[in-house]
N, C-alpha and C positions, 0 to 999 in steps of 0.2 A: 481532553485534547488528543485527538488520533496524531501519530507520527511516522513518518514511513523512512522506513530504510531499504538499503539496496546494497546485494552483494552477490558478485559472479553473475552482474546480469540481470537478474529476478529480483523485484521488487516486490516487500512483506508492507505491509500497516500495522504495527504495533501487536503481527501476532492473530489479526482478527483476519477472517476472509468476506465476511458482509461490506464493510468501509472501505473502498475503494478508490483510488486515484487512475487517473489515465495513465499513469508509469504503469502501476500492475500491468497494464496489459498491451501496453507500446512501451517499454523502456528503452527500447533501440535509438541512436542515435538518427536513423531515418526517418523516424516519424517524432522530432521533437518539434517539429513545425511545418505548413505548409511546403517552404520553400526545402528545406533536410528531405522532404518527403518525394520533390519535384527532382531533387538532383538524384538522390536515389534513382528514379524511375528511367532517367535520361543514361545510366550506370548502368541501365539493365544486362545489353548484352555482356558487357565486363563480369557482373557479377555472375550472369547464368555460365558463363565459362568456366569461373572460380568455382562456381559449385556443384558443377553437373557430374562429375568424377570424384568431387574431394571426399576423400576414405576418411573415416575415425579410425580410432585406436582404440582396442580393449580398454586400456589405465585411462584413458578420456572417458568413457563411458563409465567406468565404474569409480572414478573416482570424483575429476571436474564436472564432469555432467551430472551425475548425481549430488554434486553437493549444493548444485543451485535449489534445490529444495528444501534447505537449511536446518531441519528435519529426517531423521532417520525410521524407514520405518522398520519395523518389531521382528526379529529375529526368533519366531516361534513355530514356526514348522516343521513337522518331521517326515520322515518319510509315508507313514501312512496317512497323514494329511493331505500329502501330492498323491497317495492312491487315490483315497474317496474325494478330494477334489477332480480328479482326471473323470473316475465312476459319473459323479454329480454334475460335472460339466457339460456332461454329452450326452448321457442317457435321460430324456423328456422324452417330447412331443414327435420326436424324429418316428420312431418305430411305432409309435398308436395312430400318427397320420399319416403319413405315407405311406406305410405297407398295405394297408386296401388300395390305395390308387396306384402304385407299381405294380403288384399281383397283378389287377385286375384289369390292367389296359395297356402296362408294359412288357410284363415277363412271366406271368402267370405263376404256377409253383417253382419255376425259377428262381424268383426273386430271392432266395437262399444263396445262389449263387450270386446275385446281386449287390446284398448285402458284403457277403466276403471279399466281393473286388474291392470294394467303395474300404471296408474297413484295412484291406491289405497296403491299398492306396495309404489310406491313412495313417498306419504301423510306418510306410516307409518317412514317411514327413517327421513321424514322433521321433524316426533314430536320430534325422537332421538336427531337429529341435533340441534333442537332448545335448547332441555333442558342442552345438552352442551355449546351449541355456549352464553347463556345469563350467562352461570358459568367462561367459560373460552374465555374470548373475545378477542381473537387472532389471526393471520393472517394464522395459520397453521393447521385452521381447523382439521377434522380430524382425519389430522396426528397429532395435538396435543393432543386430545381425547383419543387416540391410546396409545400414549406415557404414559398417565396419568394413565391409567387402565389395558392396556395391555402388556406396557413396551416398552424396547429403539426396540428391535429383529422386533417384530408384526409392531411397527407403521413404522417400514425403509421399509420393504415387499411393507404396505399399501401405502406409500409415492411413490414407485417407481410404483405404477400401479395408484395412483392418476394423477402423472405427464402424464402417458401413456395415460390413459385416456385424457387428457385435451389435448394433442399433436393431438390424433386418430381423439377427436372431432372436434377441431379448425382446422386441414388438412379436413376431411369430407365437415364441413359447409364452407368452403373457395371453394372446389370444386364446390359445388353445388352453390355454390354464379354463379360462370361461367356460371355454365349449363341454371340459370333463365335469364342471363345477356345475354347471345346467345338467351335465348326468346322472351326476349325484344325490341331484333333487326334483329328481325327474321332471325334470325340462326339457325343451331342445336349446340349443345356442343361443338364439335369436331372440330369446325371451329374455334374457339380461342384458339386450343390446338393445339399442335404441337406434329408430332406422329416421333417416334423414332423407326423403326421398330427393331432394334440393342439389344432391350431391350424387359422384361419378357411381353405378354399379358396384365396384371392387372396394367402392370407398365410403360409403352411405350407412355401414352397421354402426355406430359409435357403441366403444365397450368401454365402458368406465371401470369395472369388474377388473380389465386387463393394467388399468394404469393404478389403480390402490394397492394389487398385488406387485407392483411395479414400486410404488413409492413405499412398501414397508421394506420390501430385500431391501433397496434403497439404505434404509435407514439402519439396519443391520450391518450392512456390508462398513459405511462409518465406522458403528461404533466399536469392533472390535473385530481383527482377523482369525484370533484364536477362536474366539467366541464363534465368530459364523463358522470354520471349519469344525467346531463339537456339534452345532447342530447337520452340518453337512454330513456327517459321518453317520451320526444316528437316521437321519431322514434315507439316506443310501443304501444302507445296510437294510433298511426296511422296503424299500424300493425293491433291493435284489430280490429279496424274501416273496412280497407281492409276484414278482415275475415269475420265479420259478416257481410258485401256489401256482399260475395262471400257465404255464406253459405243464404242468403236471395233471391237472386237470382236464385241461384237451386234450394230451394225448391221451386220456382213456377215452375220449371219444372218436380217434382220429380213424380217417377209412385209407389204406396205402393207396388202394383205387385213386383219391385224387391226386396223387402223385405219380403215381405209373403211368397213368393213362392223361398225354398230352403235356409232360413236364415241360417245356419250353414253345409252349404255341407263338411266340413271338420271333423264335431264333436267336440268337447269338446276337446279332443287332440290336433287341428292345430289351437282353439281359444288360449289355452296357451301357443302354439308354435311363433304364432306372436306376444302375447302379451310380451315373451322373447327379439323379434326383437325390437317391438315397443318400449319396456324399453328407445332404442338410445333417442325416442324423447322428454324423460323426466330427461335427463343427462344434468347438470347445474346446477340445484339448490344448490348442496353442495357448490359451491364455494362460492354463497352467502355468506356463514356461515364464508368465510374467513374476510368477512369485516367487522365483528364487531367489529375488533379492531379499526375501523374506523366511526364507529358509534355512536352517542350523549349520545343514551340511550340504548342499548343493552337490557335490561328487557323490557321495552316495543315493542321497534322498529323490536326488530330480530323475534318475536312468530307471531304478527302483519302480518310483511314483507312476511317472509316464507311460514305461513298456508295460507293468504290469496290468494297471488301468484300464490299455486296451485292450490287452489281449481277453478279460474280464468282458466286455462290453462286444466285443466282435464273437465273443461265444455266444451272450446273451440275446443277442441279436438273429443270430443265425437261427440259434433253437427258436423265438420268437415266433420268427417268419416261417419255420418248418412246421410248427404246431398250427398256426392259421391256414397252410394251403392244405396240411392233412383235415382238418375239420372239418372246411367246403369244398364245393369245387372251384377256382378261382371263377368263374362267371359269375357264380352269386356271391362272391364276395362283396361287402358292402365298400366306396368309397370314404364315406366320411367316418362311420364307427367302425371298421373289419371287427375288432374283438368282442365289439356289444352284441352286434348282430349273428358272428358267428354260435357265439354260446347262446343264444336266443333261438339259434335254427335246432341246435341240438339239446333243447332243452333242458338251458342253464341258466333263466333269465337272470338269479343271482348274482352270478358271476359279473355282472354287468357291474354293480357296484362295486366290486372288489378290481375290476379293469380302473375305474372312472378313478379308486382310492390310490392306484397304482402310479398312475399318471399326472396324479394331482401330487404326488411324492416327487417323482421325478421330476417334474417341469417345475419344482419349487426350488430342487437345489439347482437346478440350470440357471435358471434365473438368478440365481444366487452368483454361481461364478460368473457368469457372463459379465452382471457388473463391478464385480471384481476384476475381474481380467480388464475391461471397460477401460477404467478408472485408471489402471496402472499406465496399461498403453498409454495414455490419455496424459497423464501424468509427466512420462520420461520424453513423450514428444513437448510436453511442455518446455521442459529442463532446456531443450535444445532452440528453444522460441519460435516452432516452425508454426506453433500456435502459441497465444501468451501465457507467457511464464506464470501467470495468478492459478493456471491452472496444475501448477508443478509442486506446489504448497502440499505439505503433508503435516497437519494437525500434531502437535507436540504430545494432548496427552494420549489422543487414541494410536497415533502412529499410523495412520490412515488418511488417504487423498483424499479429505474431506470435498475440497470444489470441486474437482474429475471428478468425483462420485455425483454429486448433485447435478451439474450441466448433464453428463451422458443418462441419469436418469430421467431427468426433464426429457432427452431427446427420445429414448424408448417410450415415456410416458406420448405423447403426441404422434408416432409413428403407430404406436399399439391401440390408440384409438380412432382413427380413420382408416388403416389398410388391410384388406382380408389376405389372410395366410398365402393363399393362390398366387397371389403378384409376389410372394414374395421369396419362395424356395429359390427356383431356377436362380434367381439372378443372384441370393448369398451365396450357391454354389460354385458361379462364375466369380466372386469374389477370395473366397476360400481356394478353388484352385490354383487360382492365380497368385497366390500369395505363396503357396503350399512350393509350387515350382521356383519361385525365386529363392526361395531358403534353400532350398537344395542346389539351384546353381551357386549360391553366395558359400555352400559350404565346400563345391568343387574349388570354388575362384580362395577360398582359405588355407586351403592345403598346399595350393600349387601356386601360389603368388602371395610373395611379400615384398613391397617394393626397397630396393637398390640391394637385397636378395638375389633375386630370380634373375635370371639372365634373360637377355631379351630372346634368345633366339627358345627357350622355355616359354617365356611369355608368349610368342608368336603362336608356338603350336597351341597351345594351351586356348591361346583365340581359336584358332581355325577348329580344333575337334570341339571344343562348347560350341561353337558353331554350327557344325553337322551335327550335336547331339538334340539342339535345341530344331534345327532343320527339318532331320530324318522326323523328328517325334512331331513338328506341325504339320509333316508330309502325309504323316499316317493317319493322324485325326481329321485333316480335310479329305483325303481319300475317304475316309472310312466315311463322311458323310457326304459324299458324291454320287459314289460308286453304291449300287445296289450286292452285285453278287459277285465281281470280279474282287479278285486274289492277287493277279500281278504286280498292284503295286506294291506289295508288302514284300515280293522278293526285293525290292528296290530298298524301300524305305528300314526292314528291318537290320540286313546288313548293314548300310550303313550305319546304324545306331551304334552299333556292335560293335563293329572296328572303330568307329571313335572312340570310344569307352575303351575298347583295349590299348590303341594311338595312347589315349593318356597314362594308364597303366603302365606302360612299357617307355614311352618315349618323353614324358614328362617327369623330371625330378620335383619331387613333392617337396617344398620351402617348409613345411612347418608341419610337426607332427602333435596331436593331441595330446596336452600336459596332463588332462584329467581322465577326460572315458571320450571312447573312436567310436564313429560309428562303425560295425564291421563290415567285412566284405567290401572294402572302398577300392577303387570309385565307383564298382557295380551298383550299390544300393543305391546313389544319390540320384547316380543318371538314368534307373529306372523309374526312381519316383518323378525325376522331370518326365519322362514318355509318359508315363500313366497319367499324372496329373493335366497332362496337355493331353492326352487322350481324352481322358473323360469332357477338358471341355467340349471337344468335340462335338459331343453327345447332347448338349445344351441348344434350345432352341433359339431361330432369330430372336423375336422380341425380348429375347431379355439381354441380347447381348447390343441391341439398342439403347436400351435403359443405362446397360454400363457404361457405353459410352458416352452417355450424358452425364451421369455421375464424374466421367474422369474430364468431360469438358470443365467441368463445375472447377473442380480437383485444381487443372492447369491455370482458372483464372487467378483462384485465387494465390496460388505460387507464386505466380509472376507479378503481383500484385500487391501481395502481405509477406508472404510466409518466404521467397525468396531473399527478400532484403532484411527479413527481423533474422535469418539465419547465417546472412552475410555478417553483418555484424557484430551476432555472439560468437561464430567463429573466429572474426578478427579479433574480439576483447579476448579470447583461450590463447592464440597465436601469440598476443605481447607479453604474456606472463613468462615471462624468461627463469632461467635457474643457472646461477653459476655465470660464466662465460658464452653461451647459448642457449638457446629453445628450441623445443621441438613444434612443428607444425601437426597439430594431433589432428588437423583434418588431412595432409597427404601422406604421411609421416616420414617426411623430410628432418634432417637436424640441418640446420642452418647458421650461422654463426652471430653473432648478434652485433648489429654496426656500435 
């Protein structure tokens, strides 16, 4: 006989996640029946009001919110686990697929330069992320971040384009896993894929190939985090090795002529139009940030892990792309193999297998974090019921989100076998920035506001320059995709950045100062990386910022529908737990007296 219990909310079955009840996955007092579910909805605007603002609390998240998973997970990470996790996260399919199509129709041997925006961009996000992830050491990265400083509304938005994100990518690098896998054995792609003529152009390859290598990391990622991170390390470590073989190699063939001659045929424009593209191949790193709740020592190990990771990956990257346009000339660079073909021009057919063996390392450990990070997300949104708590369950003996793990794998498996790579960059990129800038505004909105702290006439300004800073920065990325050749608007749009950013500096008293590790240079770094990160969307074309839009219609319905009222009312059951003569309201963080 299965038996279910229920506490802090989330509802277990005797321990098992197969057997399931309808609690698992509505415990909410709004959906205990039709008519619960009907006066909910008539609530609506009451409750969108309660929660369109209500802030968490660090001690909420790390300690109420995590305990609704009844389950702790495994405290085994070190610091160089968060390096070769950061390495393995990011470094696939990014730099073997895109760098022939940016070279070659964006930015020619610029694309060097391309790369280093996209990753400098990046480095500014990793400082944000770090100064959180060693405050609030959680699985829900983030979307917990989000919750803390921007509220329950912003971080569910963020949440639902994180998962997107993480689905887009882990379907992508599963594909492309195929594509080097058919190289290997000398194939082309489309020989291990199965074509459906029945179905859309972009959607008709079916790759099966992409969703087994999908369901074994899958099965991994369970059964143990230590475990996956010794094989991360080794598979990484060899990865690098493969790379610098392959960037060593071409440079003894390289001619300086392709780079002298014609280094930016696109201008200044199509270097930060790829460098929008190339962002794909520096998407991972955040997940990282989810495993600190699984990490020994968070203040050292997560600043360590992350800065260094990158900085690793944006060298590797640069020389990459420097060895490929010295090889060819970008015109003949190839779009879908650059590296096979290149060494094939310069008579190295060989090398071709050691690219394919390269890539098939890399795009394995990605895959590997992706569903890791996945999972966690996936997990700590659970806790919070904005999706059902079934999926917040963290397995006793592995200490792993065994059900987040299986659903987001299911969900890569079926994305990775109908949709081609092409549909899918641009628009993870418009996901990824978007996410990238809200963390950076949530770590301004951290410093500089704590509520019945701050004083309002603080608070004011505090609005009005995130305001102009968020302003000037969407002034100069529409500009910049308006405007062909004029400059004027950047005397406009830049200063004002500038003085904002100083306004806060100078004229905002900072509420709260980092207990573990700053990021430096504040508030200069954060509000660069919002202008950059809003720049490069910029750079991002219509159709895919249609796509996101349908995605975040998707997002709104069901908030208003599900995910608003199951988080109405885990925040109200956190609110009654009183202590002493009072309680604290850990979503505004009000203390209030208790009637």
């Amino acid at each position: 006989m299965v038996t279910t219990t229920e506490t802090g909310g989330a509802a277990t079955t005797g321990g098992r996640c197969w057997w399931c009840s309808k609690d698992d996955f509505f415990p909410e007092e709004s959906f205990k029946s039709w008519g619960t579910y009907l006066e909910a909805l008539r609530e609506s605007k009451t409750r969108l009001k309660d929660r369109l603002l209500a802030r968490s609390l660090d001690d909420t998240e790390l300690n109420q919110i995590r305990s609704r998973s009844h389950h702790s997970m495994k405290k085994t990470l070190t610091g160089w686990d968060i390096l070769w996790f950061g390495v393995g996260s990011v470094m696939g399919a990014g730099i073997f697929v895109l760098t022939g199509l940016t070279s070659r129709t964006q930015a020619g041997p610029a694309v060097v330069l391309s790369f280093l925006a996209s990753g400098i961009s990046a480095l500014l996000s990793v400082l944000c992320y770090t100064e959180f992830a060693v405050e609030i050491p959680v699985a829900g990265g983030s979307f917990a971040y989000l919750r803390v400083e921007l509220g329950d509304f912003v971080a569910f938005i963020a949440a639902g384009n994180i998962l997107f994100e993480y689905i887009v990518s882990g379907a992508s690098v599963a594909r492309s896993w195929t594509s080097y896998f058919a190289t290997l054995c000398n194939h082309s792609p489309n020989d291990f894929r199965i074509n459906v003529s029945a179905l859309g152009e972009d959607y008709n390859h079916l790759d099966p190939i992409a969703v087994l290598i999908s369901i074994i990391i899958g099965i991994a990622a369970i059964l143990s985090t230590k475990g996956s991170s010794r094989f991360n390390i080794i598979a990484s470590i060899s990865h690098i090795a493969v790379l610098l073989f392959i960037a060593i190699v071409g440079l003894i063939k390289a001619n300086p002529s392709n780079f002298s001659n014609n280094f930016a045929p696109f201008g200044v424009r199509g270097i930060f139009r790829a460098s929008a593209v190339l962002f794909f191949a520096f998407v991972g790193f955040d997940g990282v940030a989810t495993m600190a709740e699984e990490t020994k020592n968070p203040r050292r190990d997560i600043p360590f892990g992350l800065i260094a990771s990158m900085g690793i990956i944006i060298f590797i990257y640069c020389l990459l792309a420097g060895t490929l346009c010295l090889m060819q000339p970008f015109t003949m660079i190839d779009v879908d193999a650059p590296y096979t073909v290149a060494f094939q021009a310069v008579g190295l057919n060989w090398v071709k297998y050691i690219v394919a063996l390269g890539a098939l390392e890399g795009m394995t450990t990605v895959l590997l974090a992706n569903i890791i990070g996945q999972a966690r997300y996936f997990t700590h949104i659970g806790r919070t019921h904005m999706v059902p708590p079934w999926l917040a369950s963290i397995n006793e003996k592995t200490g792993t989100p065994m059900n987040a793990t299986i659903v987001m794998t299911i969900a890569n498996c079926i994305v990775a076998l109908f949709t081609d790579l092409e549909v899918l960059a641009n628009l993870l990129s418009i996901s990824t920035l978007f996410i990238f800038a809200l963390v950076a505004v949530a770590l301004l909105v951290r410093r500089y506001y704590v509520t019945g702290e701050t004083t309002k006439t603080d608070r004011n300004m505090l609005i009005g320059f995130l305001g102009l800073i968020i302003g000037s920065s969407v002034a100069t990325a529409v500009y910049w995709m308006v405007s062909d050749k004029e400059w004027i608007g950047y005397v406009v749009t830049f200063p004002v950045w500038f003085l904002a950013t100083l306004g806060l500096k100078l004229k905002v008293k900072e509420a709260k100062s980092p207990k573990l590790w700053g990021v430096p240079w504040f508030p200069w770094l954060p509000s660069l990386s919002i202008a950059v990160n809003v720049f490069l969307l910029g750079s991002i074309d219509a159709p895919s910022y249609v796509r996101f839009g349908i995605w975040s219609l998707v997002l709104l319905t069901y908030y208003f529908f599900v995910g608003l009222h199951a988080s109405y009312d885990a925040a109200k059951e956190i609110n009654s737990e009183g202590n002493g003569s009072e309680m604290r309201n850990c979503e505004t963080g009000n203390v209030a007296p208790v009637a």
